[in-house]
MMTF fields as JSON, N, C-alpha, C and O atoms, coordinates in Angstrom:
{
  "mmtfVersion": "1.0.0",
  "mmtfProducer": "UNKNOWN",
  "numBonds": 431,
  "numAtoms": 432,
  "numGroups": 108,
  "numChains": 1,
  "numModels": 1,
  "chainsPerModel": [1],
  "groupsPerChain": [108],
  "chainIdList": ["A"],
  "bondAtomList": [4, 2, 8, 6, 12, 10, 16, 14, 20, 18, 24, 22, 28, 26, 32, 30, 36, 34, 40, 38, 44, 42, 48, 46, 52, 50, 56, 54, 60, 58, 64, 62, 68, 66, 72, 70, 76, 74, 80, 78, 84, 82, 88, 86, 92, 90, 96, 94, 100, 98, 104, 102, 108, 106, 112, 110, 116, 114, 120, 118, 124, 122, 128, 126, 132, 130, 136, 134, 140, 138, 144, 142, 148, 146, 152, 150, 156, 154, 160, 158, 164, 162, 168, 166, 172, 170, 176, 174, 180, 178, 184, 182, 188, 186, 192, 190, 196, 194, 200, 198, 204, 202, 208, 206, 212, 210, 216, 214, 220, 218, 224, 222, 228, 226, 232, 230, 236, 234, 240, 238, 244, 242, 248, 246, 252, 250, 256, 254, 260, 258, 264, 262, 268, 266, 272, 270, 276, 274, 280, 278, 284, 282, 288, 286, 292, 290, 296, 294, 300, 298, 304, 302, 308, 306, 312, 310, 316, 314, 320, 318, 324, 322, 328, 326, 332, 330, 336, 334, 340, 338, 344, 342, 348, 346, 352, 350, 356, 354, 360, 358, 364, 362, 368, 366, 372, 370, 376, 374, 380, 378, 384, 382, 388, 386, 392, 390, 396, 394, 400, 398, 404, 402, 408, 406, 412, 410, 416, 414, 420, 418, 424, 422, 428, 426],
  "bondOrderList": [1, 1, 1, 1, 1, 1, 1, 1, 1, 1, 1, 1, 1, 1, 1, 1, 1, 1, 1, 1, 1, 1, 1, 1, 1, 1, 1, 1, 1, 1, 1, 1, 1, 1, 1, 1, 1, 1, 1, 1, 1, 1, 1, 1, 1, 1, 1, 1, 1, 1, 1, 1, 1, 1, 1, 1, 1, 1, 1, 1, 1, 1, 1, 1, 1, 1, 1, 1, 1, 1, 1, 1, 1, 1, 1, 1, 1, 1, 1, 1, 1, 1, 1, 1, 1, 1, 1, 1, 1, 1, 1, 1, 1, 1, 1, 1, 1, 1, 1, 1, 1, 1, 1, 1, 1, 1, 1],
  "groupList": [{"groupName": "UNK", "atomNameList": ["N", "CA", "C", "O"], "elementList": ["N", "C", "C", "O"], "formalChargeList": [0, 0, 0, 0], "bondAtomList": [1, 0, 2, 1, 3, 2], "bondOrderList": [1, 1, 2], "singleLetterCode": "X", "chemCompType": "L-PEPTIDE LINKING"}],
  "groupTypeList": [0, 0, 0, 0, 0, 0, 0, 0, 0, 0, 0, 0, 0, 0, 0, 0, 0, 0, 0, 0, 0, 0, 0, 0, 0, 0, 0, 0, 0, 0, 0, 0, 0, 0, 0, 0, 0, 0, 0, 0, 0, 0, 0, 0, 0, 0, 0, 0, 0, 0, 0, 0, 0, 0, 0, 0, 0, 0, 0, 0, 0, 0, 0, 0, 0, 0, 0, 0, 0, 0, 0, 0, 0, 0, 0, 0, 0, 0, 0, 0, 0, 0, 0, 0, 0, 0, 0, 0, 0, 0, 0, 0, 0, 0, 0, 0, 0, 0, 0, 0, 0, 0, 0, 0, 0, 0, 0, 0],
  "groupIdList": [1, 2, 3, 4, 5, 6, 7, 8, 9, 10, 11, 12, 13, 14, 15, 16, 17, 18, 19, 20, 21, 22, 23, 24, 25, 26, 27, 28, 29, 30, 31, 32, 33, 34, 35, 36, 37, 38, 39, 40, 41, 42, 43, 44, 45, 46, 47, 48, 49, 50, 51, 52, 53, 54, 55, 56, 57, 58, 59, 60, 61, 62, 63, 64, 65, 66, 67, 68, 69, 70, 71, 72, 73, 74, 75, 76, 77, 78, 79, 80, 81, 82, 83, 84, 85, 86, 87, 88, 89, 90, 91, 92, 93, 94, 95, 96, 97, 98, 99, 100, 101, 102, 103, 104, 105, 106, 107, 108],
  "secStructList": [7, 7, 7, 5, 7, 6, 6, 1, 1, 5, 7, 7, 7, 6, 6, 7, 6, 6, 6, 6, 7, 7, 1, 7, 4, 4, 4, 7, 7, 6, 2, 2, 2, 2, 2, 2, 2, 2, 2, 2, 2, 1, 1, 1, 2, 2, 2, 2, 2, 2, 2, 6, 6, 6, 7, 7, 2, 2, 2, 2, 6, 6, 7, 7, 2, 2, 2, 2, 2, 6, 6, 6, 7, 7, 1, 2, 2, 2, 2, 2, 2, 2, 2, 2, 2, 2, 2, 2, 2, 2, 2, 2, 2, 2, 2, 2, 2, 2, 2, 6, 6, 6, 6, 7, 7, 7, 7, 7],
  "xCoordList": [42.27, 41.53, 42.139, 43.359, 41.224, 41.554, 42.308, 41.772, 43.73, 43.392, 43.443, 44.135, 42.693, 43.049, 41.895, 40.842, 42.113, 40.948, 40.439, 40.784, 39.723, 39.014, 39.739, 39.364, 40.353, 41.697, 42.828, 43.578, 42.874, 43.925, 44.996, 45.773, 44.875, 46.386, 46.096, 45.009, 46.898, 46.934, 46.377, 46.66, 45.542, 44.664, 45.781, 45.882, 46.136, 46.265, 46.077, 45.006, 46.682, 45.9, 45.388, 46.117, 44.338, 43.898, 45.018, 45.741, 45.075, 45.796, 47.079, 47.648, 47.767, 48.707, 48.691, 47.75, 50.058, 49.845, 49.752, 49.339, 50.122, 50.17, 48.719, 48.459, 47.635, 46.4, 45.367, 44.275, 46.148, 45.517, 46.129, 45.675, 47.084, 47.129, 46.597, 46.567, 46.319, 45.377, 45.77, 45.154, 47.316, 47.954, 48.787, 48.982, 49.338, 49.665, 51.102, 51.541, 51.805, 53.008, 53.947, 55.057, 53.823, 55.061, 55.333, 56.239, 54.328, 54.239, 54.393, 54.308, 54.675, 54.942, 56.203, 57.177, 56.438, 57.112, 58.635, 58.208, 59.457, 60.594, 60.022, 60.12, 59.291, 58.424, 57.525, 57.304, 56.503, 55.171, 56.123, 55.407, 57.048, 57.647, 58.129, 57.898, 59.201, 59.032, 58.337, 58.666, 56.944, 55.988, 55.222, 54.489, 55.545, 54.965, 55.723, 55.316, 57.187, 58.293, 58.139, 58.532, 57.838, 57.535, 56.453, 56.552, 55.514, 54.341, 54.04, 53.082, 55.393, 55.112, 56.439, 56.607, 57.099, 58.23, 58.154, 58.818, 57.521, 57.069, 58.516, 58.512, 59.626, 60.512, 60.708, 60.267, 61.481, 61.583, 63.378, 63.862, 64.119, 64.964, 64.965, 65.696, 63.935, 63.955, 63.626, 63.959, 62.911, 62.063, 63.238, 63.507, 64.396, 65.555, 66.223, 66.536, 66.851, 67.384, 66.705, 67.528, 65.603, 64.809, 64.869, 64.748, 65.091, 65.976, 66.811, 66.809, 67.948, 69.071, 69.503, 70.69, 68.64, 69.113, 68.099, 67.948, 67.258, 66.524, 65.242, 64.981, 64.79, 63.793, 62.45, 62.07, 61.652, 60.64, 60.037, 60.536, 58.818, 58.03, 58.246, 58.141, 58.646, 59.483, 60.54, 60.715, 61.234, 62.786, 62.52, 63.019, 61.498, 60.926, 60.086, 60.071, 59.466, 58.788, 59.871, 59.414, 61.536, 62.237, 63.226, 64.238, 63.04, 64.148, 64.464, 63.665, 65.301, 65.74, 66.65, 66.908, 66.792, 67.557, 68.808, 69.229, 69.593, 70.713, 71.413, 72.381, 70.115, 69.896, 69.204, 69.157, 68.87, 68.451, 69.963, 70.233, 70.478, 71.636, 73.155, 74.053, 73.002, 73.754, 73.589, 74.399, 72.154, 71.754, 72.033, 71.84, 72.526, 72.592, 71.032, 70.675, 70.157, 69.096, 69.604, 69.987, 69.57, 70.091, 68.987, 68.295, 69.118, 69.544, 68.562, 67.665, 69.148, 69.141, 66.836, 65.967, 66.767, 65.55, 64.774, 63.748, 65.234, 64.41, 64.146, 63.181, 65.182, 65.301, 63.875, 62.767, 64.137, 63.413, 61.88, 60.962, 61.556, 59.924, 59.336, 58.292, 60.899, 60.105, 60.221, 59.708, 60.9, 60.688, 59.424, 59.095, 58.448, 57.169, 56.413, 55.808, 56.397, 55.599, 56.033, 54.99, 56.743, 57.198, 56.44, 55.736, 56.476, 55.921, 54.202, 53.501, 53.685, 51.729, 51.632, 50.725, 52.67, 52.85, 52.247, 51.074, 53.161, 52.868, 51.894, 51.084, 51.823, 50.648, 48.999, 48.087, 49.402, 48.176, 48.114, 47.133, 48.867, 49.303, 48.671, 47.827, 49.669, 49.266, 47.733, 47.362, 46.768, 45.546, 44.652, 43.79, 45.018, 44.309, 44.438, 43.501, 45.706, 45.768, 44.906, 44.386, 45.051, 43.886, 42.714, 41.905, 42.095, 40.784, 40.441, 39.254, 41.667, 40.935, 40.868, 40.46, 41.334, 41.906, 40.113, 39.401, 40.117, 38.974, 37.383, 36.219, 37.884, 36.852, 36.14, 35.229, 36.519, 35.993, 36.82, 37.782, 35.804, 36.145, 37.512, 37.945, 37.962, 39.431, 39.041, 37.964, 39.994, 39.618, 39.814, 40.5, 39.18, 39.098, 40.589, 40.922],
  "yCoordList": [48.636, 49.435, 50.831, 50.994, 51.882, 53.557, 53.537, 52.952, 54.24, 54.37, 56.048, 56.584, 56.661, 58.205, 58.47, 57.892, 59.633, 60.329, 61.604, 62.029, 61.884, 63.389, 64.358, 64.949, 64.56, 66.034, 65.362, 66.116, 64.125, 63.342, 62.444, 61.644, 62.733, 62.093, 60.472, 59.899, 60.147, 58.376, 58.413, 59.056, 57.439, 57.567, 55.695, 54.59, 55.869, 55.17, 53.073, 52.733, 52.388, 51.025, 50.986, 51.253, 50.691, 50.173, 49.394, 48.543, 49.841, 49.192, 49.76, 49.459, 50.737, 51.538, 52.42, 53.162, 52.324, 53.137, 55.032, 55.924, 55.058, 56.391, 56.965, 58.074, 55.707, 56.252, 56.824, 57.28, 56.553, 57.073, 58.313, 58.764, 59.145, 60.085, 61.522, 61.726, 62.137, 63.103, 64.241, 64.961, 64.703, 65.84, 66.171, 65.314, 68.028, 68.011, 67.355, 66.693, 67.477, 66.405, 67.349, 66.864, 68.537, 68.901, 68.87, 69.413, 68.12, 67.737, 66.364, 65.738, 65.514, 64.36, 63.919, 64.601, 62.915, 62.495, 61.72, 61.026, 61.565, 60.528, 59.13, 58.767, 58.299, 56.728, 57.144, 56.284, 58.656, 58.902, 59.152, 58.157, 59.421, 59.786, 59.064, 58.893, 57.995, 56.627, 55.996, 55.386, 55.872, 54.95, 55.614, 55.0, 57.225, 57.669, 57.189, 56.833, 57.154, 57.227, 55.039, 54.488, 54.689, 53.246, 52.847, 51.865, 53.45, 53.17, 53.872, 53.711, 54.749, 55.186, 54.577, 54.854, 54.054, 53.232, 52.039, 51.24, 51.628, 49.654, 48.883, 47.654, 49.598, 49.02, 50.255, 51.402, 49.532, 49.665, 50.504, 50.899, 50.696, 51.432, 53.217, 53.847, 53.546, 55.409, 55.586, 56.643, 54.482, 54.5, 54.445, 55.641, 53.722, 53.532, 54.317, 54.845, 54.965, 56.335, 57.706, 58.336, 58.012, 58.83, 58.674, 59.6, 57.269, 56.985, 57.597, 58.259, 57.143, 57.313, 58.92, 59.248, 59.682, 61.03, 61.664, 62.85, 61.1, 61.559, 63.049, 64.139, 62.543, 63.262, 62.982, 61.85, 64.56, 64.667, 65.573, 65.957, 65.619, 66.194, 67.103, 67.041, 68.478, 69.531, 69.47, 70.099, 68.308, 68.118, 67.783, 67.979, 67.097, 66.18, 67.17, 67.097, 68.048, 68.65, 69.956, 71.008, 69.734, 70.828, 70.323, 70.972, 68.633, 68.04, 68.591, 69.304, 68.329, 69.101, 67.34, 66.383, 67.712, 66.77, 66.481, 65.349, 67.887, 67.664, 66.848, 66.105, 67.55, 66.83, 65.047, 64.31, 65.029, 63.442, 62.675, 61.474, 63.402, 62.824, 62.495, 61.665, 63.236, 63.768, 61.992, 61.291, 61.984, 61.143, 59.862, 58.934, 59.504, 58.452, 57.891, 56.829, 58.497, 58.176, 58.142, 59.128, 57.287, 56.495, 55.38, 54.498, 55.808, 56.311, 58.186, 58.598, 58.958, 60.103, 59.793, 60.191, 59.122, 59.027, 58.869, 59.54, 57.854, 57.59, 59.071, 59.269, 60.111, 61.114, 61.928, 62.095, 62.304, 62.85, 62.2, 63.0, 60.888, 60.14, 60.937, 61.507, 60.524, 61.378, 62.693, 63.348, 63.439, 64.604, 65.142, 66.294, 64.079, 64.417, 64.406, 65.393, 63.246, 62.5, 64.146, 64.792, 64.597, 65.721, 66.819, 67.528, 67.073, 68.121, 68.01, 68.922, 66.836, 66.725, 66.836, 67.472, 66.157, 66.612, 67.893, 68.224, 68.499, 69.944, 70.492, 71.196, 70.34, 71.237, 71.167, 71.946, 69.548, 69.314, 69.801, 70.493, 69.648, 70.466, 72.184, 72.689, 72.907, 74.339, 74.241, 75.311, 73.336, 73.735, 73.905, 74.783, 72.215, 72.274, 73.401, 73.779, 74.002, 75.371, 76.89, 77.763, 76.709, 77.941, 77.521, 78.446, 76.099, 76.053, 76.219, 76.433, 76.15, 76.328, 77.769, 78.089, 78.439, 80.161, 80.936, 81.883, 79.922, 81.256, 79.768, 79.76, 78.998, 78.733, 77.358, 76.759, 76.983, 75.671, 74.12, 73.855, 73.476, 71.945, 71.43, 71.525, 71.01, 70.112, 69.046, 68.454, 68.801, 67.582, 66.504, 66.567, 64.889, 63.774, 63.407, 62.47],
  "zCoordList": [45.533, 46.481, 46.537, 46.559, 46.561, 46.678, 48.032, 48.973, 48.229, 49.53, 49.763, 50.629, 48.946, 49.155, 49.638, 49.37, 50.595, 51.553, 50.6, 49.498, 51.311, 50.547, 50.117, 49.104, 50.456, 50.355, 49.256, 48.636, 49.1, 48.067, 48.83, 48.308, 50.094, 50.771, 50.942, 51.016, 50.964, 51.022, 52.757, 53.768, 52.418, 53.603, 54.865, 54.333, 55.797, 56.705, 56.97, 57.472, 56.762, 56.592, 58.29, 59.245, 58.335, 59.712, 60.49, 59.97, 61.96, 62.596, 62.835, 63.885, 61.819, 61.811, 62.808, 63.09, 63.519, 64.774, 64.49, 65.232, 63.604, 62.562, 62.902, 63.367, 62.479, 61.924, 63.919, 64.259, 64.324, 65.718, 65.994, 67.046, 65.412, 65.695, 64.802, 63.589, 65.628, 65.721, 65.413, 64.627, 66.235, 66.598, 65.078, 64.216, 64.96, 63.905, 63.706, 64.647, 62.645, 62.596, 63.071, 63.288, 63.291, 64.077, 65.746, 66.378, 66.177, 67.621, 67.511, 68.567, 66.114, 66.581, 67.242, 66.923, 68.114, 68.462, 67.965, 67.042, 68.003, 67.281, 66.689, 65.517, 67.943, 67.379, 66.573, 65.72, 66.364, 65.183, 64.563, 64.679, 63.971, 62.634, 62.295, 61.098, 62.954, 62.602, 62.125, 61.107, 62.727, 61.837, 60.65, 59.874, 60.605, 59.385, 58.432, 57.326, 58.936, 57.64, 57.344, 56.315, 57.909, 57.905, 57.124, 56.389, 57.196, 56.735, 55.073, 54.317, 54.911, 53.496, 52.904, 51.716, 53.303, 52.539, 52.908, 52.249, 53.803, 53.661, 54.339, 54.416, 54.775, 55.633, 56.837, 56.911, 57.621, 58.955, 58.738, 59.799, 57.632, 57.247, 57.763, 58.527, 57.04, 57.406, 58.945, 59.481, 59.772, 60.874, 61.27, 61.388, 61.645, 62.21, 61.891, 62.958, 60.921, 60.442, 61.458, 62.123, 61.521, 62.114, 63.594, 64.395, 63.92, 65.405, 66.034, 67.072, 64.874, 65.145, 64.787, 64.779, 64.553, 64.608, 65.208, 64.913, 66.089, 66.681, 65.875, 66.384, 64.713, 63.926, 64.945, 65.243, 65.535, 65.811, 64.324, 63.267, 64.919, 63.925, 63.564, 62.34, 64.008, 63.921, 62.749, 61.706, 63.469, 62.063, 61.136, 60.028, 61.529, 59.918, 58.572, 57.344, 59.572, 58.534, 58.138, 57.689, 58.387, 57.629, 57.121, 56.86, 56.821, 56.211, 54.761, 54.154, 54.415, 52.431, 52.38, 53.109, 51.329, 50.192, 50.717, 50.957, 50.947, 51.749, 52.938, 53.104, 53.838, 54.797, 55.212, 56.196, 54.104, 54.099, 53.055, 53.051, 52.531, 51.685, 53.069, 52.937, 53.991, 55.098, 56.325, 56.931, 56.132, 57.181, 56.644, 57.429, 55.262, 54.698, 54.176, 54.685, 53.262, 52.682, 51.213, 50.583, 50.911, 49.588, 48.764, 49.274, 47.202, 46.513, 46.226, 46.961, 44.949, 45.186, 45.13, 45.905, 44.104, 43.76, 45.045, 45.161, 46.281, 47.683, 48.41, 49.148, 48.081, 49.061, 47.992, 48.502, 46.675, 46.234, 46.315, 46.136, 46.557, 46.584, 48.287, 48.6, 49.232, 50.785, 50.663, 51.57, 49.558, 49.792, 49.379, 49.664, 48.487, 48.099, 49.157, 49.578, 49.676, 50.713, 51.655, 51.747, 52.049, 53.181, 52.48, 53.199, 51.159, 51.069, 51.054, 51.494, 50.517, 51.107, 52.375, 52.913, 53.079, 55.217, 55.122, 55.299, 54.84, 54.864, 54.209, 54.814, 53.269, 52.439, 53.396, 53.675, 53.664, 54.369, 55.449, 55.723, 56.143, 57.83, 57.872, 58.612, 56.493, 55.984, 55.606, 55.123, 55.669, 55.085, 55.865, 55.887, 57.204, 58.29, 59.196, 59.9, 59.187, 60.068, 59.599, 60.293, 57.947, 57.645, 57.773, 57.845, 57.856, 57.889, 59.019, 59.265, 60.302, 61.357, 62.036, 63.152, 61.127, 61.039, 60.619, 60.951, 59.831, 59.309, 59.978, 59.578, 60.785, 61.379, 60.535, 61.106, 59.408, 58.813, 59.578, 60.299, 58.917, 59.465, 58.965, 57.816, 59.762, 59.458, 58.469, 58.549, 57.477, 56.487, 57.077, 58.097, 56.555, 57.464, 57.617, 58.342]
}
């Protein structure tokens, strides 16, 4: 099964508490970044990491390599897969804000 949305991003499994939010990811909360970081690595590991250093949406969307090497995100390859996943965050985040700049529809 596809699970990519229109724009390309891996689209949400139903039921995911992730998929009810609305707001952009730098207003998410410590528990939404948790379950983002949960729901794209399939354990409850980064969600507890993101706990325990208290990552809101803000931090999350300015993490680097360093800084996830710092927090104990191991091995080098895991830091580099969320640093992808961090950078579509963003790209997507950066797109919905110009579309709503020059007045077009937000992607689904």
């Amino acid at each position: 099964m596809d699970t990519r949305v229109q724009d390309g991003s891996e689209a949400l499994p139903e039921g995911c508490p992730m998929a009810e939010v609305s707001r952009p990811a730098g207003q998410w909360t410590v528990a939404e970044v948790g379950a983002w970081l949960a729901a794209r690595s399939g354990t409850r590991e980064l969600s507890e990491l993101a706990q325990e250093h208290a990552v809101s949406g803000r931090v999350l969307l300015r993490l680097t390599e360093g800084t996830l090497r710092r927090m104990g995100v191991a091995p080098r390859s895991r830091r580099r897969e969320l640093l992808r996943e961090l950078l579509r965050l963003r790209l997507q985040q950066e797109l919905e804000e110009l579309l709503s700049i020059v007045g077009g529809e937000h992607p689904p």
